[in-house]
C-alpha positions in Angstrom: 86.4 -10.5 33.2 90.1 -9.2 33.4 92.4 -9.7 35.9 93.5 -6.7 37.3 97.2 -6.1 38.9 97.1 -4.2 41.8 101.1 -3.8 42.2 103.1 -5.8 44.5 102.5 -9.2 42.6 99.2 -8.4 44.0 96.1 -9.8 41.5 92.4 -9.1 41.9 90.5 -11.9 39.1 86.9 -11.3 39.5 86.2 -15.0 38.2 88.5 -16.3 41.2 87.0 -13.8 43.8 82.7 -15.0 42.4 84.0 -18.3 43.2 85.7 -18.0 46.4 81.8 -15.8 47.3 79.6 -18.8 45.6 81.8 -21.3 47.7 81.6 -19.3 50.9 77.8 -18.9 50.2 77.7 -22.6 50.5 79.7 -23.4 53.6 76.9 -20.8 55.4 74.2 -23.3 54.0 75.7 -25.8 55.2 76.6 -24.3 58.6 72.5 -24.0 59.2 71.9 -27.7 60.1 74.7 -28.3 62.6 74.0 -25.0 64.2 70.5 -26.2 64.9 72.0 -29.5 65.8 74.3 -27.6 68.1 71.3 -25.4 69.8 69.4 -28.5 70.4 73.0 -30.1 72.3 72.8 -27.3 74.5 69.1 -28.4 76.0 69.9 -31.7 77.1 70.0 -32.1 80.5 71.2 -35.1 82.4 69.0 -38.0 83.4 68.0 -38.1 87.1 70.2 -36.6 89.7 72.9 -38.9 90.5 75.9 -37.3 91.1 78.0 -39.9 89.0 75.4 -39.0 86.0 75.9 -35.2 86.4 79.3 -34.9 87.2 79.6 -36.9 83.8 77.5 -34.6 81.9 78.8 -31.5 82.8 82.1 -31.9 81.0 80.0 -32.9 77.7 77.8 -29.5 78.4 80.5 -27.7 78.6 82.2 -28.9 75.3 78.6 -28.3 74.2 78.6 -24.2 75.1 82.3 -23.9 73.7 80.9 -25.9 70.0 78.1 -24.0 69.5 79.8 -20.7 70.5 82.7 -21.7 68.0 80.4 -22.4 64.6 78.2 -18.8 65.7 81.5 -17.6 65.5 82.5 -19.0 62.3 79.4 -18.0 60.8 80.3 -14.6 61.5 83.1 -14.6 60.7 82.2 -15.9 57.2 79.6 -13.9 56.8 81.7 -10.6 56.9 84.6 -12.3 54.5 81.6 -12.8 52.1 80.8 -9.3 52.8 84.0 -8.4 52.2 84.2 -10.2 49.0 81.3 -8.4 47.5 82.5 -5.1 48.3 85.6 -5.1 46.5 83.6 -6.9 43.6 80.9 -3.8 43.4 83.8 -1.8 43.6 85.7 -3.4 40.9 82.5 -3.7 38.7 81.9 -0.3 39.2 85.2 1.0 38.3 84.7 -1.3 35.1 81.7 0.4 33.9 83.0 3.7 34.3 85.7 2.8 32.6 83.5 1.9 29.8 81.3 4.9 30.4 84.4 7.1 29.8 85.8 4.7 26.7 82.3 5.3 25.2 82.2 9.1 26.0 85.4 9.9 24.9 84.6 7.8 21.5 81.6 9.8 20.7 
């Protein structure tokens, strides 16, 4: 596909854009494991009750809630820019053929 100059020394390349979704697409996939990983971090309680062994653990369950927070963030986040992504490449697609709707029209 063309790329398209949208003024401004701006570019929209379809090619670059299905990459940038494929590769997005994959970081998700990836994403799936540590969140589980991260959900199962947030259930571990500390041994016993000494208050040495708590007052350790608390920091780390802390850091846990902020980590796990921070990558359902992220996948958020990433899911919209995918989003996003495929938005303007419907609506690029679909300028393209009517573009060639009107090219073939015209021509008949």
């Amino acid at each position: 596909m063309a790329r398209v100059d949208l003024g401004g020394g701006t570019y929209f390349d379809p090619d670059q854009v299905q990459q940038a979704i494929n590769h997005l697409k994959a970081v998700l996939a990836m994403m799936v494991p540590d969140i589980a990983k991260a959900e199962s971090l947030l259930h571990v309680r500390a041994p016993g009750n000494d208050p040495l062994t708590a007052q350790f653990h608390k920091p780390m369950q802390d850091a846990h809630q902020n980590d796990y927070k921070a990558l359902l963030d992220l996948q958020a986040k990433t899911k919209n820019d995918v989003a996003n992504l495929e938005a303007a490449m419907k609506h690029y697609l679909g300028a393209d053929e009517a573009a060639k709707y009107a090219l073939s029209a015209k021509g008949q």
